[in-house]
C-alpha positions as CSV (number, residue, x, y, z in Angstrom):
1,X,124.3,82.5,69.4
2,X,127.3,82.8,72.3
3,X,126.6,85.6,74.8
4,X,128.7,88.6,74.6
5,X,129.5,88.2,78.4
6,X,132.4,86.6,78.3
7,X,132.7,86.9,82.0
8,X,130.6,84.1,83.4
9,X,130.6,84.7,86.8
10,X,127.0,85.8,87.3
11,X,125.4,83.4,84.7
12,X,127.6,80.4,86.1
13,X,125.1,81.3,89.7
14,X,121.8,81.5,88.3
15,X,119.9,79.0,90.0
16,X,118.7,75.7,87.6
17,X,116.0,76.0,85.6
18,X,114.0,73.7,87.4
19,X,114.2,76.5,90.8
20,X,113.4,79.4,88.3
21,X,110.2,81.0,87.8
22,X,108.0,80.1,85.0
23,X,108.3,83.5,82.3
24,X,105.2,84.3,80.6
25,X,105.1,86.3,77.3
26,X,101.1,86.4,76.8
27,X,100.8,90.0,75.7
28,X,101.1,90.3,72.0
29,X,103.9,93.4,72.6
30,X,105.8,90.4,74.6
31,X,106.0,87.9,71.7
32,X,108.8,89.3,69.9
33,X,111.3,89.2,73.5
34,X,110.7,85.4,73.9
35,X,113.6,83.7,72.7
36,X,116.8,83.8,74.9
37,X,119.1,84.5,71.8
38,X,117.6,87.5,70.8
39,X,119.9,90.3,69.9
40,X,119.0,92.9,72.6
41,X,121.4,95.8,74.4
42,X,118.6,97.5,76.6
43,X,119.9,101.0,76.8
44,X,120.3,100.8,72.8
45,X,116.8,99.6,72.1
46,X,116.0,102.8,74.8
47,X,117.5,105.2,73.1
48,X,116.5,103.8,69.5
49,X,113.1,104.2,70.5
50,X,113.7,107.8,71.7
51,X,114.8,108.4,68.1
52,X,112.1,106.4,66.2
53,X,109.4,108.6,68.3
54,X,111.1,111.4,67.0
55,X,112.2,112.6,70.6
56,X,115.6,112.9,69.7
57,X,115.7,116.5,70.6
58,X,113.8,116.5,73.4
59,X,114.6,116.8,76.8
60,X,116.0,113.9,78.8
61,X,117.9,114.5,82.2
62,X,117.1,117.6,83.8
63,X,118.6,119.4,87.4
64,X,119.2,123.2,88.0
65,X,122.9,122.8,86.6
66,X,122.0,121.4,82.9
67,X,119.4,119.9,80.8
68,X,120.6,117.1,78.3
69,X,118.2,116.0,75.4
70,X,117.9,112.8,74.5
71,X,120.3,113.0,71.6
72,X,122.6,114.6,74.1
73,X,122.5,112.1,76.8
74,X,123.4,109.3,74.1
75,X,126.6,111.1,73.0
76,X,127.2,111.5,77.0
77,X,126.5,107.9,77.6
78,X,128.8,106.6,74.6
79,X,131.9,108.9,76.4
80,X,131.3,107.1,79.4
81,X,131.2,103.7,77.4
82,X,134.2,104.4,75.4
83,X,136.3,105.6,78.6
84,X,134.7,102.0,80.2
85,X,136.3,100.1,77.5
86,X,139.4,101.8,77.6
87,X,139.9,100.2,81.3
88,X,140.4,96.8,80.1
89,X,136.8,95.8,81.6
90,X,134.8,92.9,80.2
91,X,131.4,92.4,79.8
92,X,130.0,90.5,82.3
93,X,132.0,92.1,84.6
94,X,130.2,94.0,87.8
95,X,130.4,97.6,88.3
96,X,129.0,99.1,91.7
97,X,127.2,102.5,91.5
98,X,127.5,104.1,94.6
99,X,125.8,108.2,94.3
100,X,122.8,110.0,94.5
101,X,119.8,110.4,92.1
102,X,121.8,112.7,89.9
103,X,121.7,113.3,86.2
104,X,125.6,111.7,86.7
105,X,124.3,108.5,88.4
106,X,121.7,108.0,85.4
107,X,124.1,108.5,83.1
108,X,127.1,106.2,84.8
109,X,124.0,103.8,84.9
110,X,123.5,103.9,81.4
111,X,126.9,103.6,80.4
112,X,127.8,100.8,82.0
113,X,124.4,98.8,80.7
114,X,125.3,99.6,77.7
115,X,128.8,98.6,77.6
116,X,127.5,94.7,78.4
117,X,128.6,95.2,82.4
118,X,126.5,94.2,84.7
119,X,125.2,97.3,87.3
120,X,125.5,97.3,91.0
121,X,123.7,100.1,92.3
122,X,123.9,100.4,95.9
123,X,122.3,102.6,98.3
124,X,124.1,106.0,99.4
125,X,123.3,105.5,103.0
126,X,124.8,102.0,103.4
127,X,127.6,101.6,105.5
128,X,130.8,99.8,105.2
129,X,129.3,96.5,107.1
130,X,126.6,96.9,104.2
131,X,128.4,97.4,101.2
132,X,130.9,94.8,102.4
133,X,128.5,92.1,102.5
134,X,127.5,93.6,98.5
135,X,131.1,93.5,97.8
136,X,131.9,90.0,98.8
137,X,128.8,88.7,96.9
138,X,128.8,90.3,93.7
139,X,132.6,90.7,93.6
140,X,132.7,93.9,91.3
141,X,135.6,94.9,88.9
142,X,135.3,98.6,89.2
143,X,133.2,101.1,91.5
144,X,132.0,104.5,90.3
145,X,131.4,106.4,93.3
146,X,130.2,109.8,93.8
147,X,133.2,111.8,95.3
148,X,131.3,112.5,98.5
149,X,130.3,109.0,99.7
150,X,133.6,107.3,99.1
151,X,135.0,107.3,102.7
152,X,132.8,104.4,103.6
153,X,133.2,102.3,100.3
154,X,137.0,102.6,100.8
155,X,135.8,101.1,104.6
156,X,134.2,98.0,103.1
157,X,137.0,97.6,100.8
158,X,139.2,97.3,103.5
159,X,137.3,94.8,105.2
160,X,136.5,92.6,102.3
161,X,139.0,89.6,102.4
162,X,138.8,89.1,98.8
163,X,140.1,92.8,97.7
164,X,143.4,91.9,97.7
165,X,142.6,89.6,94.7
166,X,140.0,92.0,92.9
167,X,141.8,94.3,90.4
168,X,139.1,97.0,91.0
169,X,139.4,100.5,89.7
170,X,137.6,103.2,91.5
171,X,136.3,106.1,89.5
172,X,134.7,109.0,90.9
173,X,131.7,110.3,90.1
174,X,128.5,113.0,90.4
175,X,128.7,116.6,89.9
176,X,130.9,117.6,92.4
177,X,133.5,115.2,90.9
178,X,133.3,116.7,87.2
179,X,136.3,119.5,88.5
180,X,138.7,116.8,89.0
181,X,141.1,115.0,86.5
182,X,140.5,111.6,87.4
183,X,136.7,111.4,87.7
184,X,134.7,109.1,85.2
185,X,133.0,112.4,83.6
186,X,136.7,114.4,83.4
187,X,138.4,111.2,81.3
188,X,135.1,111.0,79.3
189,X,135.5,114.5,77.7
190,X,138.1,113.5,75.2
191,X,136.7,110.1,73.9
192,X,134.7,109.8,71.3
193,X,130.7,110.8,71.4
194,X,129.6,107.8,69.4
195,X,130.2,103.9,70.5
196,X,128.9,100.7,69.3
197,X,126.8,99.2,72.0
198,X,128.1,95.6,73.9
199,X,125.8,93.1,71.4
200,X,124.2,91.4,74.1
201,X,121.7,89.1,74.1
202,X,118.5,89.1,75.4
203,X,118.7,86.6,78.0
204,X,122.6,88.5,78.8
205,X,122.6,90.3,82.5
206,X,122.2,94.2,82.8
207,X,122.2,94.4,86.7
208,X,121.6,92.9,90.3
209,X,119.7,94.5,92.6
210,X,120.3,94.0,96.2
211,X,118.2,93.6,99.3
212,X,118.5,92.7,102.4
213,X,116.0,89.5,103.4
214,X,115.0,88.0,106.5
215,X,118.4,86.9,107.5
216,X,119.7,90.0,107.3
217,X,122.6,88.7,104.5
218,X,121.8,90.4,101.2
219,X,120.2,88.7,98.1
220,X,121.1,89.7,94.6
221,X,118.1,89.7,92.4
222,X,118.7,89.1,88.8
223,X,117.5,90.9,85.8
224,X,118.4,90.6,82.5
225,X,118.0,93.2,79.1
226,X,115.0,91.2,78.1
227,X,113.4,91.7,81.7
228,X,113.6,95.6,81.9
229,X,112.2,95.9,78.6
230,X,108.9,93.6,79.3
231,X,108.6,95.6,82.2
232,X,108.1,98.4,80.3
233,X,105.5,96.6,78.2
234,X,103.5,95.6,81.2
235,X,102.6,98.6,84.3
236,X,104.1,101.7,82.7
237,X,101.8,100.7,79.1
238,X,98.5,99.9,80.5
239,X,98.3,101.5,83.8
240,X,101.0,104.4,84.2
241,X,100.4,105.4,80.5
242,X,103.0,108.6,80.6
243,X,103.4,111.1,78.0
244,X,106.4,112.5,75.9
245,X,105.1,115.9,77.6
246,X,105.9,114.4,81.3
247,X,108.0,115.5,83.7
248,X,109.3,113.0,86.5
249,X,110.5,113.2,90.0
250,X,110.7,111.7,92.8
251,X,112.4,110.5,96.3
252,X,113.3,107.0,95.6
253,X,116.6,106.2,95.0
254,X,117.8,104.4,91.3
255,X,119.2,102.1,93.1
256,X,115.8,100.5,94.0
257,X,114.3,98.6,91.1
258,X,111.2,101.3,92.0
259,X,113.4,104.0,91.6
260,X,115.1,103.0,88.7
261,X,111.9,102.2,86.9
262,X,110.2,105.2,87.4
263,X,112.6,108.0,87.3
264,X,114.8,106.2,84.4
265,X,113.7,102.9,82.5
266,X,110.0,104.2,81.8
267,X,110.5,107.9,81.4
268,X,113.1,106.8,78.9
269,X,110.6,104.1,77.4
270,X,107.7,107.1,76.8
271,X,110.1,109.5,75.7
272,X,109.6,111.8,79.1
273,X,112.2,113.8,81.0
274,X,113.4,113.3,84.8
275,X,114.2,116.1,87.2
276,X,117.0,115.5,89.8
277,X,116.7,118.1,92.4
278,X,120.1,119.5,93.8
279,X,119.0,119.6,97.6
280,X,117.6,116.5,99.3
281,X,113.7,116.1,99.3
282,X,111.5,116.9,102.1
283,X,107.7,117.3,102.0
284,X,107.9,121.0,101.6
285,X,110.4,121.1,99.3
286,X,108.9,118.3,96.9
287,X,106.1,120.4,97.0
288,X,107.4,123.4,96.1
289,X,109.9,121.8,93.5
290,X,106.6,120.2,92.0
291,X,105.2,123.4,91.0
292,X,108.9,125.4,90.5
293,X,109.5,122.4,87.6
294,X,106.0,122.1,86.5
295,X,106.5,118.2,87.4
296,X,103.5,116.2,86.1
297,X,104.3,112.8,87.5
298,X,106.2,112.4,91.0
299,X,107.1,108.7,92.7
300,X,107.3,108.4,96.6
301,X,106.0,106.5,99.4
302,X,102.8,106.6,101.3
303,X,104.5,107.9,104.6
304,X,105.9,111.0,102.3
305,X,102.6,112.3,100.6
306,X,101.3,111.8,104.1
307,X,103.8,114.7,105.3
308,X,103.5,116.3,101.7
309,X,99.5,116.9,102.3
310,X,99.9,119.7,104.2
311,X,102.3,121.7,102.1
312,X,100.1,120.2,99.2
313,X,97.3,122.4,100.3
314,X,99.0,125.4,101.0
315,X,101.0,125.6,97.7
316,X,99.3,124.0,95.4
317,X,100.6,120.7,92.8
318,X,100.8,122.7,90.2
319,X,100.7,120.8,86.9
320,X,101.0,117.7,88.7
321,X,98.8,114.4,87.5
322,X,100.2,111.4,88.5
323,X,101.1,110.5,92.1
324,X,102.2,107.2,92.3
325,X,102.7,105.2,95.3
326,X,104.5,102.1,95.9
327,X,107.2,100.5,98.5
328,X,104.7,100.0,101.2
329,X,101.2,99.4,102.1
330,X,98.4,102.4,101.3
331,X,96.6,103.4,104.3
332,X,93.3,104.6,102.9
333,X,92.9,108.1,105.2
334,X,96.4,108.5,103.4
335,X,94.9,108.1,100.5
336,X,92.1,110.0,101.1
337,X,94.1,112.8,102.9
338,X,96.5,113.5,99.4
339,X,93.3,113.4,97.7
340,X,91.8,115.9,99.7
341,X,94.8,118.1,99.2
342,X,95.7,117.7,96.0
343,X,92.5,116.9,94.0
344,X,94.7,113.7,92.3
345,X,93.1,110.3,93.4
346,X,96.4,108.5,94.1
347,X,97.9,105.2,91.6
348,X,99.0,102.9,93.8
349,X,100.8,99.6,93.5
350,X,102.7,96.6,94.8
351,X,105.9,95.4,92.8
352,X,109.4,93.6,94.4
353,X,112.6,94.1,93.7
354,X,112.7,90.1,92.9
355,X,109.9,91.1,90.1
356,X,111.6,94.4,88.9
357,X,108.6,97.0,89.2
358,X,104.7,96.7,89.6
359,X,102.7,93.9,89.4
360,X,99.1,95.2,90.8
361,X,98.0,98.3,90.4
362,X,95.4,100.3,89.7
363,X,94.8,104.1,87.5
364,X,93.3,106.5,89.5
365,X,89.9,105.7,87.2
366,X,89.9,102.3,88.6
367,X,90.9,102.8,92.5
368,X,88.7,101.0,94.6
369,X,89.2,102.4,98.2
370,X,90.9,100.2,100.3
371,X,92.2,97.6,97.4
372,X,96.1,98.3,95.9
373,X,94.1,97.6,92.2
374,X,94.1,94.6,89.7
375,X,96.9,92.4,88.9
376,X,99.1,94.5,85.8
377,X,98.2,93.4,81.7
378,X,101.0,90.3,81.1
379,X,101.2,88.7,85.0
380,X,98.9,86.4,86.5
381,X,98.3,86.4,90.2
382,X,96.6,84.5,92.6
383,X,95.9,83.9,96.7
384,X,97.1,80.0,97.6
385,X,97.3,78.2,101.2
386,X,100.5,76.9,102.6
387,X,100.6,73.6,100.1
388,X,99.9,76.0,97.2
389,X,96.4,75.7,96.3
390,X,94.5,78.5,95.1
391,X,91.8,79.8,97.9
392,X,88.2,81.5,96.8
393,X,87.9,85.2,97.1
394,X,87.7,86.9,99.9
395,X,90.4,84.3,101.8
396,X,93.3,85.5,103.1
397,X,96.4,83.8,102.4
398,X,99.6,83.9,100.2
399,X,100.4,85.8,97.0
400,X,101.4,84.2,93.8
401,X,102.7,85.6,91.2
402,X,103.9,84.9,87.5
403,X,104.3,86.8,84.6
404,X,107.7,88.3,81.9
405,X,109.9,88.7,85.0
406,X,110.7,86.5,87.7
407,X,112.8,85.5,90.8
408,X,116.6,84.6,89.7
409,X,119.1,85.1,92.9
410,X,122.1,84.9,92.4
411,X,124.0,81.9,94.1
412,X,121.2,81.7,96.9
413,X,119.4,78.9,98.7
414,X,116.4,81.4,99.1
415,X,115.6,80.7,95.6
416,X,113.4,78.0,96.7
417,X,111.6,80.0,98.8
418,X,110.6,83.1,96.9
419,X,110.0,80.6,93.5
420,X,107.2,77.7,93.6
421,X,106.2,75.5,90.8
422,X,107.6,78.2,89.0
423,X,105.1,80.8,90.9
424,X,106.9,83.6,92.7
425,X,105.8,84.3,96.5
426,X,106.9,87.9,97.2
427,X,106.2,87.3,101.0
428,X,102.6,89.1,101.6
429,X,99.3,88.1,102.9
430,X,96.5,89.4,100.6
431,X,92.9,89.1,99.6
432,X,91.3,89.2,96.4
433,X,87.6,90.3,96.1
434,X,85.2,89.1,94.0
435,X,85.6,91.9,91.7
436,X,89.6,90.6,91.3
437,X,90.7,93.5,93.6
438,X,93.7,92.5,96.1
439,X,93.5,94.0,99.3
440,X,97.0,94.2,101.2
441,X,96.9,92.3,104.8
442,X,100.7,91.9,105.7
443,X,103.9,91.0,105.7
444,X,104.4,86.9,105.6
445,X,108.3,86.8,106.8
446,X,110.2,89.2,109.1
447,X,110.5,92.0,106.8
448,X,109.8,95.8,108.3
449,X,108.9,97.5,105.2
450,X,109.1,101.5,107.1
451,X,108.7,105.1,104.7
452,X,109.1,102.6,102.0
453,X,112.4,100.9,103.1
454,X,113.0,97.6,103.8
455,X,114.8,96.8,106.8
456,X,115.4,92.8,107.7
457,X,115.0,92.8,111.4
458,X,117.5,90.0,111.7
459,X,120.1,92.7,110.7
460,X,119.0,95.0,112.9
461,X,119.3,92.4,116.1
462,X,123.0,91.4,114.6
463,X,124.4,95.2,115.2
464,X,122.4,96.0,118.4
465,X,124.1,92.4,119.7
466,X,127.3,94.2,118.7
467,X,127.1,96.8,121.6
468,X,128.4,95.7,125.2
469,X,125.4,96.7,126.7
470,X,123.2,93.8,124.8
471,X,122.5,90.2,126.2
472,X,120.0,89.8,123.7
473,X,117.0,91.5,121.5
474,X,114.2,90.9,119.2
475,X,113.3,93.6,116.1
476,X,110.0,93.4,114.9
477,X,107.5,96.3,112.6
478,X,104.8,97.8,114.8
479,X,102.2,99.8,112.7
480,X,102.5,103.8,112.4
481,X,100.0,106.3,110.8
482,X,102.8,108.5,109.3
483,X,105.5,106.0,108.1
484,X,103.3,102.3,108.0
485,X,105.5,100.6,110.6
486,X,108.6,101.6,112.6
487,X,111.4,100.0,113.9
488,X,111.0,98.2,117.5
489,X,113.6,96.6,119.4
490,X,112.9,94.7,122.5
491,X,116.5,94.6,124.4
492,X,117.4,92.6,127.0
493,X,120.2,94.3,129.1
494,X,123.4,92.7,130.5
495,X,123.7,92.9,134.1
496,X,124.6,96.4,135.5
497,X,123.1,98.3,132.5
498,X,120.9,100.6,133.3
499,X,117.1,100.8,131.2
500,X,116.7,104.1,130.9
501,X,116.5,106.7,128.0
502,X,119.6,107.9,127.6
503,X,120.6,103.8,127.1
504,X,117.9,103.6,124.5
505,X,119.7,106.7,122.3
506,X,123.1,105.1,122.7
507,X,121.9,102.2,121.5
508,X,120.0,104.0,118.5
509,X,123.2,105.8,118.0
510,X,124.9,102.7,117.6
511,X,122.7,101.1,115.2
512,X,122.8,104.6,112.7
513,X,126.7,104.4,113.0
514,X,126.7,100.2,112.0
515,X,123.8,100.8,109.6
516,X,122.3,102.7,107.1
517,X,120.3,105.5,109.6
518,X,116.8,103.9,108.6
519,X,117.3,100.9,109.9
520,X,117.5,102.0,113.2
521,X,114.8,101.2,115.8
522,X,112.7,104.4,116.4
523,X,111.2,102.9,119.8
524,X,113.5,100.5,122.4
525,X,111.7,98.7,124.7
526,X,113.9,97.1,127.4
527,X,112.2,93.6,128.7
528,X,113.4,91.2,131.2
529,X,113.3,88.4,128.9
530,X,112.3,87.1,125.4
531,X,109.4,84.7,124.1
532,X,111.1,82.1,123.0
533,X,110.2,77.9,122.4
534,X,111.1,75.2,124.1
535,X,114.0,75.0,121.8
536,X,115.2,78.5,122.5
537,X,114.0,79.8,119.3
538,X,113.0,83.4,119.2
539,X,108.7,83.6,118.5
540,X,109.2,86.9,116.5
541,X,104.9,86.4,115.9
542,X,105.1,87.1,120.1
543,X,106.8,90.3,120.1
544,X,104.8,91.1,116.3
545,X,101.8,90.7,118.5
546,X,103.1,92.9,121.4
547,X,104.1,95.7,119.1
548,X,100.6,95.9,117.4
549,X,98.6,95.6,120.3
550,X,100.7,98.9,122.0
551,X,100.7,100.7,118.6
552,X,98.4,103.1,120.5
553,X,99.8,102.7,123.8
554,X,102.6,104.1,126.0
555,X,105.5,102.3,125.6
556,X,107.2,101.1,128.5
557,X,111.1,101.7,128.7
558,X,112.2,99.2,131.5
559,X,111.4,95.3,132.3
């Protein structure tokens, strides 16, 4: 059977077999997604399910401007997907998603799955540096782009040298854009509500997810159709185990794999509906939404049920259940502070964007304190040394995983990094106890992992070089109660600068302006000099070390 992706450009990068990761189909639910050729359109088989349950008629996508059933959202969908053919676009072809969490953005997701393109969600609060680096790897054919966040996309597009040559069609998008005559949803009002789904395979590509790794240049993760739907066999089956009577929110965005997973794929996959709330999230006002929506299942990090406890205990959750945490490490009193304030014991887990969703995890009936939980039904996991070899329990050292989904980049030399012997190393030091527990130690690579965003500090030391000011820095994670690390740069001034505060904002100011605002460093130390070897190599593991061992000191702000 020939793929229906007749545009080769992403399967043409996959890296050889021989660098891939060794798939494993051992759950009986699995065996029927084995073989490559399988005919398989993920966003049909979602919605055919929806139908087969009988949840046709049910809500879907919810906000405070509209509700859609499920029924509803497919007719929606196959508008979008008839107005996407009508472009000339072929499957295989990328489209970047650039927008909110937004009953629009799922839907503008869905459409272009289903149309056999290949999605590109990125961030909103990338900058044109960012999404230029996304651009130039992924080389997208159109860009659906919420109406508000388009100045910086056009930015990038400028920049990128290879526009001239890319017949891309911008389309706008999101609720704000529904008003005007050229939007994505305005053309999609005369087509046709019913369209015959791209028949892709299973081994055929529905997105790539981007991240930024240690260098600071982005990788493009690779999943396929047949990888979102064993996902949903795996975490949301045996551990999540949501209802058709569920409602989900949440902060993180759909264009992390954690996001899209838990307030799309598997909401769609137990016949649930999402809320997207119409303001932007903060602790009081996740709360208060919580209990306004009667949400029974809300997705965020640890730093934000941290700031949530409070407001926790002086509204009340409502009808909430499930709180689920993921995108960085646990700290138990945060654990036992949401508990405390909300009565729920918390379902925490560790997943990578390289990996799709959740790999350990563990319900709240099987939390033990101070342990993320139990490697998820369908993976296998284990702790090796450097050469690979698995250690006994209760020896820290590498993670290892394998299981339905796997490390594919696209066009990377990091490949043979992340994927061992077919084993994939997301990059953390654990332990596993002798009861098959894993307890989270760290970070193996440079990766700041702050409020559940990652942020390569390699990128972070390529903009602040960018400012006159800089001779040189070093960005490292130092550990935080409220938000699990921050940002730290150690700077090294140019001659004549002056190390004082004011300094330390402009160049905090500089880095929100040249990066997404995250990314900046919340604490600038200026230093004389850096640790470096003999070779002039920067020891990051120095200033690591330095950061921890003031995590409850005063900082100093000059050498």
């Amino acid at each position: 059977m020939h793929s229906a992706q007749v545009d080769r450009f992403v399967h043409d990068r996959l890296p050889p077999p021989e660098q891939g990761p060794e798939l494993r189909y051992d759950l009986p639910e699995l065996q029927a997604l084995q073989a490559p050729d399988t005919p398989l359109n993920l966003v049909q088989a979602l919605f055919d399910r929806a139908q087969a349950h009988g949840h046709a008629d049910r809500p879907f996508l919810r906000s405070d401007e509209r509700t859609l059933t499920y029924a509803q959202a497919r007719a929606e969908v196959n508008r979008l997907s008839n107005v996407l053919a009508q472009t000339g676009l072929q499957p295989g072809n990328r489209v970047l998603l650039r927008g909110g969490n937004s009953v629009a953005m799922a839907l503008a997701w869905l459409a272009v799955v289903q149309s056999g393109l290949i999605a590109v969600a990125t961030m909103p609060l990338l900058r044109a540096t960012e999404l230029k680096a996304i651009i130039d790897k992924s080389k997208p054919s159109a860009a659906l782009c919420d109406v508000k966040l388009q100045d910086e996309l056009k930015a990038a597009l400028a920049q990128s040298p290879d526009t001239a040559a890319l017949p891309l069609r911008l389309f706008n998008i999101g609720d704000a854009a529904m008003v005007l005559s050229n939007s994505l949803e305005a053309l999609a009002r005369h087509a046709s509500d019913t369209a015959t789904p791209c028949p892709t395979r299973a081994d055929d590509i529905a997105l790539l997810a981007f991240t930024s790794g240690t260098t600071g240049s982005p990788k493009a993760a690779v999943h396929t159709h047949r990888d979102v739907l064993a996902a949903c066999e795996t975490w949301p089956s045996h551990v999540l185990r949501a209802t058709p009577d569920d409602i989900v929110m949440g902060s993180p965005p759909l264009a992390f794999t954690f996001g899209l997973g838990g307030l799309l794929i598997f909401p769609m996959w137990a016949g649930a509906s999402v809320y997207f709330p119409s303001i932007p999230y903060t602790p009081e006002a996740m709360v208060k939404l919580i209990g306004q929506v009667g949400a029974t299942l809300c997705y965020t990090a640890p730093t934000f049920y941290r700031q949530m406890a409070a407001f926790a205990q002086q509204h009340g959750i409502g009808k909430l259940r499930i709180s689920v945490s993921a995108g960085e490490g646990l700290p138990d009193a945060t654990r036992q502070l949401w508990k405390d304030a909300s009565g729920l014991e918390m379902l925490d887990g560790i997943g990578a964007t390289e990996m799709f969703h959740i790999f350990i995890s563990a319900a709240p009936a099987d939390v033990k304190r101070g342990a993320i939980g139990r490697v998820v039904p369908g993976y296998q996991a284990k702790i090796v040394d450097e050469q690979g070899r698995e250690l006994p329990r209760g020896t820290v050292g590498r993670l290892a995983v394998k299981g339905p989904t796997g490390c594919r980049y696209l066009d990377d030399p990091r490949q043979a990094a992340y994927v061992q012997d077919g084993w994939n190393f997301p990059g953390d030091a654990f332990m596993q106890d002798a009861d098959g527990y894993f307890v989270y130690q760290a970070r193996t690579d440079d990766m700041i992992i702050t409020a559940g965003y990652n942020v390569a500090g390699p990128e972070v030391e390529a903009a602040l070089l960018q400012h006159p000011a800089v001779a040189e820095c070093g960005v490292v994670g130092r550990p935080d109660d409220e938000r699990g690390m921050i940002v730290v740069a150690y700077v090294v001034l140019k001659p004549g600068e002056v190390a004082d505060a004011a300094q330390a904002k402009t160049l905090q100011d500089h880095v929100k302006h040249t990066l997404a605002p995250y990314k900046y460093p919340r604490d600038v130390v200026f230093v004389a000099q850096l640790p470096r070897t003999e070779t002039g190599k920067l020891q990051r593991f120095a200033l690591r070390k330095r950061a921890t061992e003031s995590a409850t000191l005063p900082t100093p702000t000059t050498p």
